[in-house]
N, C-alpha and C positions, 0 to 999 in steps of 0.2 A: 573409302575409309579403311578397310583391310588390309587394303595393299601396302595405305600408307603406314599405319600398324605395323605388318609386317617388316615393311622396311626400315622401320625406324629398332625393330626389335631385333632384327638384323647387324646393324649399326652396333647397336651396345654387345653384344655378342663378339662382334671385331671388334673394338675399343678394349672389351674386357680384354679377351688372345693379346691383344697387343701390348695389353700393362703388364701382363704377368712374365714373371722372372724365374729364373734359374738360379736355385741357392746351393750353393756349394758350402755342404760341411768338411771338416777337417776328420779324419780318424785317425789318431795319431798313438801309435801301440807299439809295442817289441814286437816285431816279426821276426827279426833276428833276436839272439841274446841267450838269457838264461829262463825266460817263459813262453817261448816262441810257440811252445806247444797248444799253450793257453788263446794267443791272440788271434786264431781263427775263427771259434767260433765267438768271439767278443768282436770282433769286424762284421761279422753275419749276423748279429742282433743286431747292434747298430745300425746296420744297411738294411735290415729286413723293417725296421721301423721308417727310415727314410721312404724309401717302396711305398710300405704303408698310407703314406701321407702324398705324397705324389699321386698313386692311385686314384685316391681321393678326391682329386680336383678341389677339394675344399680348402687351403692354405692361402690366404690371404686374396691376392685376386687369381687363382687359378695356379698358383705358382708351383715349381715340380723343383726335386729337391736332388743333386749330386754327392754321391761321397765320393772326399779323394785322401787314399790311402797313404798313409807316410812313417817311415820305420822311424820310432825314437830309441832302438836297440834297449833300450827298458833302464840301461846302466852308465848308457855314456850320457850323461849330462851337454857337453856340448853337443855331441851327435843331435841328443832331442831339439837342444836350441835351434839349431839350423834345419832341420827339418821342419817345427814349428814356423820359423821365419818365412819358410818356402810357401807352405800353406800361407800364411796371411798374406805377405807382401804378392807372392806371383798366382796363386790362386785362387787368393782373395776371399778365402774363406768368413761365413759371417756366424760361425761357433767351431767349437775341438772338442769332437768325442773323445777325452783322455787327460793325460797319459797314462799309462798303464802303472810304472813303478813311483815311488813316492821320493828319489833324490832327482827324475826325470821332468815329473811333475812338478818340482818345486821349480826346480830352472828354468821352464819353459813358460812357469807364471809368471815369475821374475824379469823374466829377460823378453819375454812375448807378450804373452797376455795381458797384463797390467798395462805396461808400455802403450802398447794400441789397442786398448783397450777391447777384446776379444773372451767372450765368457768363454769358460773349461769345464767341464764336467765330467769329472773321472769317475770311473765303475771302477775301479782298481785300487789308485795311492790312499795307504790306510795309517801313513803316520801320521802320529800324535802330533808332530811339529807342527802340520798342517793345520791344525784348529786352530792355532796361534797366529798363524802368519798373516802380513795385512795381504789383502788381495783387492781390496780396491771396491767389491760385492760382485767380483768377475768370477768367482771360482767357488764351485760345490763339487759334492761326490756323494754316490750312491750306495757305496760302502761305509760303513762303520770302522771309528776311528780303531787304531788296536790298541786302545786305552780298554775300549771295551772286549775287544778277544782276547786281551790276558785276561782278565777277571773271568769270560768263559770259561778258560781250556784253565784256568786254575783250577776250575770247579770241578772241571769233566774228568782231571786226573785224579783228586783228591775222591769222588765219587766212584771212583775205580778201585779205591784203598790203596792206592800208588803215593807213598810219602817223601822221596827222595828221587830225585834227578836231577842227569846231566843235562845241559841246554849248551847246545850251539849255533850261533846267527852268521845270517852273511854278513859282512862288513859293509853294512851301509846305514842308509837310514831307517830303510824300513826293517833291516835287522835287526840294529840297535833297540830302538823304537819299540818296537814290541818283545825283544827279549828285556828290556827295563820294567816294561807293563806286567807282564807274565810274573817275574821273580816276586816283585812287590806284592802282586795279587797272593802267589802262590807264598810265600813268608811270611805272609800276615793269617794266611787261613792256617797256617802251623806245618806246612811243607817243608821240605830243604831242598834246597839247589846246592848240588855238592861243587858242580864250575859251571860257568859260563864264560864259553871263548867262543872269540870270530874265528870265523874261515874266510879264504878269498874265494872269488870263482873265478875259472878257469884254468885250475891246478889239474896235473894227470897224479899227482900221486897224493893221498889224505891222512898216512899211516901217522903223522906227528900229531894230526889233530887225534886222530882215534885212541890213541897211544895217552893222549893228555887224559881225555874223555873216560876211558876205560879205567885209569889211574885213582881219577877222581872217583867213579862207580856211580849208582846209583840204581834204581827200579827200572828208568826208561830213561832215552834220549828222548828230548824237545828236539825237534831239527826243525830249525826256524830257519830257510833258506831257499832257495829255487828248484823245483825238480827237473829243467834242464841245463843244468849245471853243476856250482860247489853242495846243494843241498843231497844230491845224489852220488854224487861222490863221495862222501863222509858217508851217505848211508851203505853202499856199496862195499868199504871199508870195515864197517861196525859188524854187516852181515858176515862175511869173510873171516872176520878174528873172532865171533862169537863174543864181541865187546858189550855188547847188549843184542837181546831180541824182542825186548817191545819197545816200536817207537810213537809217539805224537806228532801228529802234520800239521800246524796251520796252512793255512789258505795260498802258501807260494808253492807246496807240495801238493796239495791235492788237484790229480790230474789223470785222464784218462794214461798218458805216458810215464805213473806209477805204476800204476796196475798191469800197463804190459809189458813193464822191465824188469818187476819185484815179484808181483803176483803169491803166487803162495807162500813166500818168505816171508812175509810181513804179517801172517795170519795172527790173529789178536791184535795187533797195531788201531790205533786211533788218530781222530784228529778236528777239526772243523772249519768250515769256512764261512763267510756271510753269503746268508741264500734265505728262501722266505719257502714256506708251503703256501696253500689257498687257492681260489679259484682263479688269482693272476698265473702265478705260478705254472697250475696245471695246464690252461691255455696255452701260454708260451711255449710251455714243450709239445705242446701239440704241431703248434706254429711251426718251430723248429726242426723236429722231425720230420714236417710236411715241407719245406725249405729244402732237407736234405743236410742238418748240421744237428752236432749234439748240442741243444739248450740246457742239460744239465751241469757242462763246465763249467768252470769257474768263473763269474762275473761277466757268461754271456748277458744272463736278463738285466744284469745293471746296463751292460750295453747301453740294451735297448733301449732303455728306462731313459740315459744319459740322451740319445738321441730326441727321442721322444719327450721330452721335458723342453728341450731348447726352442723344437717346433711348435710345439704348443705355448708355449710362453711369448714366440712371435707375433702368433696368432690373436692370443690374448693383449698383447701393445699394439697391434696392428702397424709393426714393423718390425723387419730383419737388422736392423740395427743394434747390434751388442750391448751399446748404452743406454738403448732405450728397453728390451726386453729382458737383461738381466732383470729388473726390477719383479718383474712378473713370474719368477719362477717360484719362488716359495711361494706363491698366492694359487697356481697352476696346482702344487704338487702337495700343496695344503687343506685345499679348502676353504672354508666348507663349500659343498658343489656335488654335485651327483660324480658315481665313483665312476671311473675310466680304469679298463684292464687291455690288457693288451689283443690286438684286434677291433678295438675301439676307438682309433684317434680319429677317424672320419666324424662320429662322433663327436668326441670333446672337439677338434676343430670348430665341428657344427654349431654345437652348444656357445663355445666362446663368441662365433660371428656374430651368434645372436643376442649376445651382452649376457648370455648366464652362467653361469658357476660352476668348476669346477674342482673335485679331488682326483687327481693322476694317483694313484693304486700301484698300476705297472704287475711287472711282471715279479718284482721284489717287494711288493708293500709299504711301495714312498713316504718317506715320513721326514723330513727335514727340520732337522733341530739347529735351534744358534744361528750359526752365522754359512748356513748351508751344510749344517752334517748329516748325516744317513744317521736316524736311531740305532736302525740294523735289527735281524736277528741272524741266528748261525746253527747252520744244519752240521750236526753230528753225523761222523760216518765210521762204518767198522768194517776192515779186512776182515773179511770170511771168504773161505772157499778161493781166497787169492783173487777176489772181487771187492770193491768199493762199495758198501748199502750205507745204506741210509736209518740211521738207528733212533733218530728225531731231531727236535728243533730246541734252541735256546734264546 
């Protein structure tokens, strides 16, 4: 009776090996462009959650998880399309960690994702357009709309006693987008914007923009733009002519490739990005560090989060089918459910297999409003000493 015991528990052992699958996620980022700086270590969250779950053995029946990496250049809309395309049709991916910028992302939903029906979940695209647009219930994001970072960084200037400034965006969506957000916010709280103009990126020379900008005056420049591109090149210029010296950075500037091309220039300068403190948080960068990547860049742990939200949401349908697990991700990322932080998805896998409940935490403090938004909050930080700190959270 042992043997046959044995052998039969033997059997389900093979059966089990033999069901389980190989799931290929998508990472789909600038690696080239004007963030390129940024999408390392948002590749290496992502993948370090994949890891994660793999390890585990606990993913539906044993299943281990691929990423495959693919450049959406952040800017070229087609470029992203056909990159995306790659991934589904020849890759076969069954989720897109991304895309990184928000005129990238919208293409890629548009023209991809919706189409073949492929959920997205960007750590990154933070226009407002995006809360509007239909997507089919295929597309969330882990960042906060920049409906809500104007209303911040209104508040974080006017809190400075800073009542007039220049604002310049890149020319796109996510430019526009949040230098519309910003003004409003900042006009209403009793500020003045003396101009807001676009810049292009990938100009060698910015002395017209600076030239406008200086013209106009004000307390600081906004520079609402990329730091490895037009957004550093206007700033580059501004330093140069002494057109201004305190500037404001949201979230497309702030980056370790500020600090070691500006560094002590920039002393008093401000700015913020979406990021969370807490015990997810502090985890993750432990993670990360132990990884060998900095997890304090920018919209590493949404990464993660993005990763990690798709897997557990599998797990929770108890399939890798897009149309069938989208449904389960706000329920995953919601609650109510014991809380999951990062280093814990063996865990919440665990928990789900066994029919119970969970809240995904993450490394940013999951919180999904509407129709897939990030509530968000937003870490403040201040040049001193030609270093990036961390001065709190909003």
């Amino acid at each position: 009776m042992k043997k046959i015991l044995m052998t039969t528990a033997a059997l389900a052992l093979g059966a089990s090996a033999a069901s389980a699958e190989e799931i290929k996620m998508g990472v789909l980022l600038g690696f080239t462009g004007p963030l390129e700086s940024l999408a390392g270590p948002m590749a290496q969250g992502a993948e370090m959650a994949m890891k994660e779950v793999s390890d585990s053995g606990m993913l539906l029946e044993g299943d281990t998880v691929t990423a495959v990496r693919s450049d959406s250049t952040c800017i070229d809309s087609a470029a992203a399309t056909a990159a995306a395309e790659t991934l589904v049709t020849s890759d076969g991916v069954k989720g897109i960690m991304g895309a990184m910028c928000s005129g990238a992302t919208t293409a890629v939903l548009q023209n991809v994702g919706m189409p073949n029906g492929v959920v997205m979940i960007s750590p990154s695209a933070t226009s407002p357009a995006l809360s509007d647009m239909e997507d089919g219930g295929f597309f969330f994001r882990t960042a906060p709309s920049d409906a809500r970072q104007g209303e911040v960084m209104a508040q974080e200037i006017l809190d400075k006693d800073i009542s007039s400034v220049a604002v310049t965006y890149t020319n796109n969506d996510y430019g526009k987008g949040l230098a519309d957000s910003f003004q409003s916010a900042f006009e209403e709280a009793g500020g003045t914007v003396t101009i807001s103009a676009a810049h292009e990126d990938g100009k060698g020379d910015y002395s017209a923009e600076v030239g406008a900008l200086a013209s106009a005056g004000g307390d600081a420049l906004v520079l609402i733009g990329y730091v490895d591109q037009g957004g550093s090149g206007v700033l580059r210029g501004a330093l140069d002519t002494g057109a201004f010296y305190t500037f404001v950075f949201p979230d497309g500037m702030v980056s370790q490739a500020l600090e070691d091309n500006f560094g002590a220039e920039l002393e008093g300068s401000f700015g913020q990005l979406p990021d969370s403190e807490g015990e997810g948080m502090s985890t993750y960068l432990a993670m990360a560090e132990e990884a060998g990547f900095d997890g304090s860049s920018a919209y590493s742990g949404g990464a993660y989060d993005s990763a990690a939200l798709m897997l557990l949401a599998m797990q929770a349908a108890g399939s890798t089918d897009p149309k069938v697990y989208k449904d389960m991700i706000m329920e995953v990322a919601n609650g109510p459910g014991e809380k999951i932080y990062p280093g814990e998805l063996a865990k919440g896998l665990e928990l789900l297999k066994a029919g119970e409940a969970i809240d995904y935490d993450g490394a940013t403090a999951v919180e999904l409003i509407g129709e897939g938004e990030a509530a968000g909050t937003f870490r403040e930080i201040l040049f001193e000493d030609g270093k990036i700190t961390t001065v709190g959270y909003r």
